[in-house]
Every structure is written in structure tokens, then in C-alpha cells.
N, C-alpha and C positions, 0 to 999 in steps of 0.2 A: 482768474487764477483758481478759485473755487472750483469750477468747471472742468478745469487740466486736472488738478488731483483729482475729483469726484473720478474723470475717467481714468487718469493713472489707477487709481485704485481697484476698476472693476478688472483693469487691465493686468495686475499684478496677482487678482486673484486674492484677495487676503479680506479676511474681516467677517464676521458674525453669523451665529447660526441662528436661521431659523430654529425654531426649537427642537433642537437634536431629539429631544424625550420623544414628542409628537411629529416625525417626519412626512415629507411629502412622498405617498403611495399610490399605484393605478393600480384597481382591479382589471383585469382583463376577462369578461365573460366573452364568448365568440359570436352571440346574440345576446338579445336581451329575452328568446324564448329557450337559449339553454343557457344559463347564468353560471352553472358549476365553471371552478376555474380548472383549466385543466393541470394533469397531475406530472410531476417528472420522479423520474428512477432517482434515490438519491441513498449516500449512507449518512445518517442521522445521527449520531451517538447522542447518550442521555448527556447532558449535562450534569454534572454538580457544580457548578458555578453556586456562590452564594444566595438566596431566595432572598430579592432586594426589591423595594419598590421602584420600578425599573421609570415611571413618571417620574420622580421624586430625585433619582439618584444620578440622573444621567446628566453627565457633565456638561455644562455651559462650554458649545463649540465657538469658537472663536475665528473663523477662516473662512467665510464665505461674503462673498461681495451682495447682499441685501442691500437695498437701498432703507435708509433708519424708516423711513414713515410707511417702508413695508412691513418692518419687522412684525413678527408674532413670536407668540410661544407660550405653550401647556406645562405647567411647573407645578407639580404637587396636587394634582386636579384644578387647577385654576387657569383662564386664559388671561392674558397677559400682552398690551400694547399701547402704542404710543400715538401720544399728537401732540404735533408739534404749530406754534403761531408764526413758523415762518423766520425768526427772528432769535433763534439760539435756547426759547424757552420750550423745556419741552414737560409733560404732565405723563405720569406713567399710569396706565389705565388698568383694572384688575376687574374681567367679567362686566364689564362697560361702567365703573366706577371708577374715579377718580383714588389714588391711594396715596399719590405724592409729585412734589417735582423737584427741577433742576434747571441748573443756565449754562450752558457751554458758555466759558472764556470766548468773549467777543472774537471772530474772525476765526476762530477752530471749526473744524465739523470734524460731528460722529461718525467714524465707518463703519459701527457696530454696536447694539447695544445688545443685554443680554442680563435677565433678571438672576440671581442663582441666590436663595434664600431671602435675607431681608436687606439686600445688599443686590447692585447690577454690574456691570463692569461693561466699557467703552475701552475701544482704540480710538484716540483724539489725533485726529489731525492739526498742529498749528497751519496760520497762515503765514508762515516767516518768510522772507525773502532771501534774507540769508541763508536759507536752508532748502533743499528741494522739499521735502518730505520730514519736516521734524515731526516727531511723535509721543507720546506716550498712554502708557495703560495705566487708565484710572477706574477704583473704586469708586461708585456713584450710591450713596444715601440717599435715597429719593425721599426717607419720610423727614429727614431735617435738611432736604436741599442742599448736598455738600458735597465735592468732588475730591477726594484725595488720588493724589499721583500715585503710583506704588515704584518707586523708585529701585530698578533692581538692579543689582551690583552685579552684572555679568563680569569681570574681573576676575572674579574667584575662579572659574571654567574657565578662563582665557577668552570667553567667548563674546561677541556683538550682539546688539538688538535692536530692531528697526523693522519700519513697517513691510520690508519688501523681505526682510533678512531672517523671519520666521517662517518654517515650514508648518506647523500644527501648535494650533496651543487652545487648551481644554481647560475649565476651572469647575471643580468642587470642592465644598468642604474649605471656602479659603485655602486652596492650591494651587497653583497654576502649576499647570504639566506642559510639557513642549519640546517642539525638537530643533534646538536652538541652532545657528546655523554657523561655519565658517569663513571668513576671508579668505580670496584669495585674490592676486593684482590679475588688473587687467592694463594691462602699458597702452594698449593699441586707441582701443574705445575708453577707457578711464571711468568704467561704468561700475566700478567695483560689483563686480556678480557674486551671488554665494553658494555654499554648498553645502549638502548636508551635514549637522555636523552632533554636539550631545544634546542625548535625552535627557530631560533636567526637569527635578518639583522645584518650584518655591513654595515654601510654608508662606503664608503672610502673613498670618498672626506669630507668627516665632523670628521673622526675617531672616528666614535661613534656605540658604540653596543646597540640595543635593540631587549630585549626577545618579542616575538610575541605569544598570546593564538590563538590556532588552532582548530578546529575543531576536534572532538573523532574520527570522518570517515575518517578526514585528517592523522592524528596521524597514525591509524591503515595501512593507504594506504603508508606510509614515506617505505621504499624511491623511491616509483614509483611516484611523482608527477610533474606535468611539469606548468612551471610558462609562463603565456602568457600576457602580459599587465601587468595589477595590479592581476590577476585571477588563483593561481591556480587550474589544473584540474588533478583528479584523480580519481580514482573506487576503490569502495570495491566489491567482489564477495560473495557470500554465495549459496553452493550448484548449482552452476551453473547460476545463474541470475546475473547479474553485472548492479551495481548504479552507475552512474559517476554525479560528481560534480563539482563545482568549489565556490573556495572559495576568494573572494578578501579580500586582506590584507589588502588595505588602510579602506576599511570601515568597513570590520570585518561581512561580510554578505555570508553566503555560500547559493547555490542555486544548485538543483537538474537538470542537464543538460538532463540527457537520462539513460535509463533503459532498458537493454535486457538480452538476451539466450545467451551461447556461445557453442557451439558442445563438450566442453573436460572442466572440473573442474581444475578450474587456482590455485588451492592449495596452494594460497596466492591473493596478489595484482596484478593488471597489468598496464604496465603504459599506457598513456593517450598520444595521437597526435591531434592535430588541424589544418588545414587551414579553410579556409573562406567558404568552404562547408560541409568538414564532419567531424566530428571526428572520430578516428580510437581507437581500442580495442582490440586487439590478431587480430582476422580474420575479423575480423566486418568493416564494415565506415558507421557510423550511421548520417543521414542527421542532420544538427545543424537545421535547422529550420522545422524538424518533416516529418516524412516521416518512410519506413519503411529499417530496417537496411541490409547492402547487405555485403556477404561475400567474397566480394572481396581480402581479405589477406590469405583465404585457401590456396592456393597452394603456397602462397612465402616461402624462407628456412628463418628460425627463426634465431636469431640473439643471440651467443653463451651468455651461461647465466650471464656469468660476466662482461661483457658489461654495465647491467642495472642492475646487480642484478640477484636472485633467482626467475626464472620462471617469466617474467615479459613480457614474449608475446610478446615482438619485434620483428618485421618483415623488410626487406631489403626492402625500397622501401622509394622514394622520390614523393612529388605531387606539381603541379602549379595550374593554374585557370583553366587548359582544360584535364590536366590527371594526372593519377598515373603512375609513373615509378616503376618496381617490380623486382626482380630476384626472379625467380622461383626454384625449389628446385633441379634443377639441374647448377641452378647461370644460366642462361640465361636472357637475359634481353627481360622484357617484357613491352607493356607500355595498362594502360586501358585510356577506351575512357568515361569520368565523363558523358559527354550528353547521349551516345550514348549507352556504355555499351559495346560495342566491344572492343576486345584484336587485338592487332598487337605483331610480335615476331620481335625480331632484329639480326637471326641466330642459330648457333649454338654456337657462342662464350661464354665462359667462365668469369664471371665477379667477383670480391670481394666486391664491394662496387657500388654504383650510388647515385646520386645527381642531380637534375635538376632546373632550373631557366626557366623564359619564352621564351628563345631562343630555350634552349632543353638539352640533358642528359648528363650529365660524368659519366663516367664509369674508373674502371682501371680491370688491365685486371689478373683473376682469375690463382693465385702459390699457392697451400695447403701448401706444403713444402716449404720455402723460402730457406732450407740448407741446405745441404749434413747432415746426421746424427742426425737431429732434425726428431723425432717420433711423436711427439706431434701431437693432433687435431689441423687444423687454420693454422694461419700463424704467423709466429716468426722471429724477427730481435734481432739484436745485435749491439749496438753505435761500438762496436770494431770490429766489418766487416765489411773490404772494399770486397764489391762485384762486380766485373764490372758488371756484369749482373744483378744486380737488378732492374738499372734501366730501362732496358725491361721486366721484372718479375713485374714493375709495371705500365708497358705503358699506359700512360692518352687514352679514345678515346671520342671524341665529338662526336654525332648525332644530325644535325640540324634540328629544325622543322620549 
């Protein structure tokens, strides 16, 4: 049963980000003896977006299908992950230090965790019979081991909530943001489908919901949007040109950020990455304060589509003040040089995932197949496998800079 949902769930697409702050990026040099990435035609505008610490601020994604014992994530200069003993306990890890834990309710699994202050938050699957798919979103205390439900009164909005019936949902600041979804019948298949429907905060510490008016560009971009400050930022594409925006909630002001080319027609949305130098876009890092756009994401391996969604351009690569971290499309780790424009390799090693903070990279180290008899693309766990070996199939490695 476990096993049905685990794949219902990759299936449906929904559940946790890797760490939105730290994304997965490919440098693309065209050797390793000319490393500059190359450059594209673009128009740039300066931003004045608020100067935020763009590590720190960026909101806990909630929608990507991660398997939990993959999870990572960079949050305020820290790295951040989990191990689990197979059996519902899980230990949250901080820079390979132990910092706290927790127990999933017997016979639930996590589709997502996701640290966001001193506080995490999980989508819980139960195991009920009665139910296909019962759910809910809880706050996890990892340092006094305590799970509270957040109980949210879609009522108010008219509207549902449910593991399949979310299109985006983002948490800062004790917020959830989201774009809650509507019913509508299905007589034939009885599969209740849903459909886009309001944009909604819950305060959580106020217990209070309100509907937010969005922008038409925003609307169209859901659910590729990444919330950074009070700002979020997203692209619509049309025939190969891609507009990125960003729209603040508090003041209700959207502003056009940067405008370029992309080499392949993104046949929908793409989503949107920020640090304090460039913004990133499929292949692209387009300078925030104008300049022209460099292809640095070419060669990274893209990041399977349920993760973020239907074709949303994600790339394996994590960035700080002096580089980009990248696995390239053979998972090798690469790192590019922001001043300099030079690439370094780190081997021939095999990697899944990377994350970097200002010290330097984690990496764990690359299993396609985590189990005898799983076919599937990616990697796949199961809460009811005790594997001794897993955890060398997911060996942390640090590279210090």
C-alpha cells in the first residue's frame, strides 16, 4: 500500500523542495580548455526588488516529488538533512550534526520535509483504507519532537485541500502561500479532477486566511513561481523569448526583471532561481543588475519533471557569493567560477544531489537503482526497507573551499 502511494505521489507530482534557496544548476563550458560560458543577447533591467538575503528568505517549496532520505537543503548558510532508521524515526541533521528529531504517526509517510526557521513542515500521508489519499500539512519541532497538524479551514474561500488538489504552495515567515485549487464533477471516471483555482496566504501564527489578486502573468506562470522576500519571481515564455517578473504581495506592484532567448521552446512555464548576482532560467543566469545573459546551465542534467512540475527547466546546481556548484549530465560535479568564468571538475565521481554554503559543497553520492527489482528511472526508497547498505548508496561528501 505504502508502495502505491509512494508512486501515486511521484505520479501526481506534488511534494517538497529541495532547497529552493540552493537549487540544482549545470555549468555549461564547451571544454574543459575553453571554460567561459557562453554569452546570449538579452535585456536586463536593474532590479530594485528589495536587497534580501536571498539564502535566508527564500521560501520553503512545497511541490516537488523528492524522495524524504533524499532531501537536502541550504537555509540561512547551513546545510540541512535527514536520516531516517527505516521505521518512522527520523533525526534532523545540521552540517552533519545531529540538532533534533521526530516520529511520523505509525503507518503515515512523509512526502516532503522542508526546514524553514526553527520549525520544518511535512505533507503526511496516512495509511487509511478508508481513504485513498488522506493527508495533511503539519508543522514538525524537531527540537522538542512534536508534530502539530495545521488545520486549515478552506471553507472560508469555498475552496478544497488535498494531496493531488494543490497546485503550488510555498512557506515563509509562518505563511503558507498557495494556489488552492477547485472542484469540479467528473460523472464518467468519478475521479474528482481539479482545476486552478485562489491564490491564498494563511497566516499561521494569526489563523487566518486571505485571498491575494495576482497578477495575469503570475496566474499563467503558477506553479513555477519562487517566493524571495516579500517578491515573487516568475517567467512566462511565448515562442522562445522568456519575460521574468516579479511581483510583491505586500504592495501589490509587479515589475518586469529581465527579458531573453532560450536555445529550446519551454512549452509552458519555467521556474525562476535567485541569489544576490544572477537570476537563473533553464540554461541561462541572467546578471540582476543588467548585463548580458550567459549560458551557464547548458550542460547540467535537468531535474526530473515532477519535482517542480511539467517542464519547468530545473537544473542540479547549487550557488554562493564566488560560484556555482553544477552536476553535469553525466552527475559529475562541477563548480563555475562567477568572476572568472572558469570551470573546475571534481572527478570522475558520480553524484545525485549538491548543495553548497560559503565553506563549500555536499554532495551524496550517485545509486539510479536504490533496489534490487525496482526498473523505474531515478531513485526510489521505501519507509519499509531496512537496507544496510543504503546508507553507503547515500554517502554525504564535503569539499572544502
Amino acid at each position: 500500500m505504502k508502495k502505491l502511494i509512494l508512486n501515486s505521489i511521484c505520479i501526481l507530482g506534488i511534494v517538497l523542495l529541495c532547497s529552493c534557496s540552493n537549487t540544482s544548476v549545470s555549468v555549461a563550458p564547451r571544454s574543459e580548455k575553453t571554460p567561459h560560458a557562453t554569452e546570449e543577447k538579452s535585456k536586463s533591467h536593474e532590479t530594485k526588488t528589495e536587497n534580501v538575503n536571498t539564502d535566508k528568505m527564500q521560501g520553503v517549496y512545497l511541490r516537488s516529488c523528492k524522495p524524504v532520505w533524499q532531501y537536502s537543503q541550504v537555509y540561512d548558510g547551513d546545510y540541512y538533512y535527514l536520516v531516517t532508521d527505516g521505521n518512522w524515526n527520523y533525526t534532523v541533521m545540521k552540517n552533519k550534526e545531529p540538532i533534533g528529531k521526530f516520529l511520523i504517526p505509525k503507518g503515515g509517510i512523509m512526502g516532503t520535509f522542508a526546514v524553514e526557521g526553527d520549525k520544518a513542515y511535512s505533507i503526511i500521508y496516512s495509511n487509511d483504507e478508508d481513504e485513498l489519499y488522506p493527508t495533511y500539512l503539519a508543522q514538525i519541532d524537531y527540537k522538542k519532537s512534536s508534530i502539530k497538524k495545521i488545520d486549515i479551514d478552506f471553507t472560508i474561500l469555498d475552496r478544497v485541500y488535498g494531496d493531488d488538489r494543490f497546485d503550488y504552495m510555498q512557506i515563509q515567515d509562518e505563511k503558507i502561500f498557495f494556489d488552492n485549487r477547485e472542484k469540479y464533477p467528473d460523472d464518467i471516471y468519478h475521479l474528482n479532477p481539479y482545476k486552478s483555482g485562489q491564490f491564498s496566504m494563511y497566516d499561521i501564527k494569526k489563523e487566518k486566511m486571505t485571498a491575494l489578486n495576482i497578477p495575469k502573468e503570475m496566474q499563467k506562470a503558477l506553479p513555477h513561481v519562487n517566493l524571495v522576500g516579500n517578491a515573487f519571481w516568475y517567467a512566462n515564455e511565448i515562442k522562445g523569448k522568456v519575460a521574468i517578473y516579479t511581483y510583491n504581495w505586500k504592495t501589490g506592484e509587479q515589475k518586469k526583471a529581465a527579458s531573453s532567448k532560450i536555445d529550446k521552446k519551454a512549452k509552458g512555464n519555467l521556474m525562476i532561481y535567485v541569489d544576490e548576482d544572477y537570476i537563473y532560467c533553464s540554461e541561462l543566469a541572467i546578471p540582476r543588475h543588467g548585463g548580458k545573459a550567459k549560458k551557464v546551465l547548458k550542460d547540467a542534467v535537468v531535474c526530473p519533471e515532477y519535482w517542480y512540475g511539467n517542464r519547468s527547466g530545473s537544473r542540479f546546481f547549487s550557488s554562493n557569493s564566488k560560484y556555482l556548484y553544477y552536476l553535469d549530465k553525466n552527475y559529475h560535479l562541477k563548480r563555475y567560477d562567477k568572476r572568472t568564468g572558469s570551470v573546475k571538475g571534481y572527478g570522475k565521481g558520480k553524484y545525485m544531489s549538491v548543495d553548497c554554503t560559503e565553506k563549500g559543497v555536499y554532495v551524496k553520492k550517485y545509486k539510479k537503482v536504490m533496489f534490487p527489482g525496482y526498473t523505474g528511472s531515478g531513485w526510489y526508497y521505501d519507509d519499509d526497507i531496512e537496507d544496510p547498505d543504503v546508507k553507503e548508496r547515500t554517502k554525504l561528501r564535503f569539499f572544502k573551499e
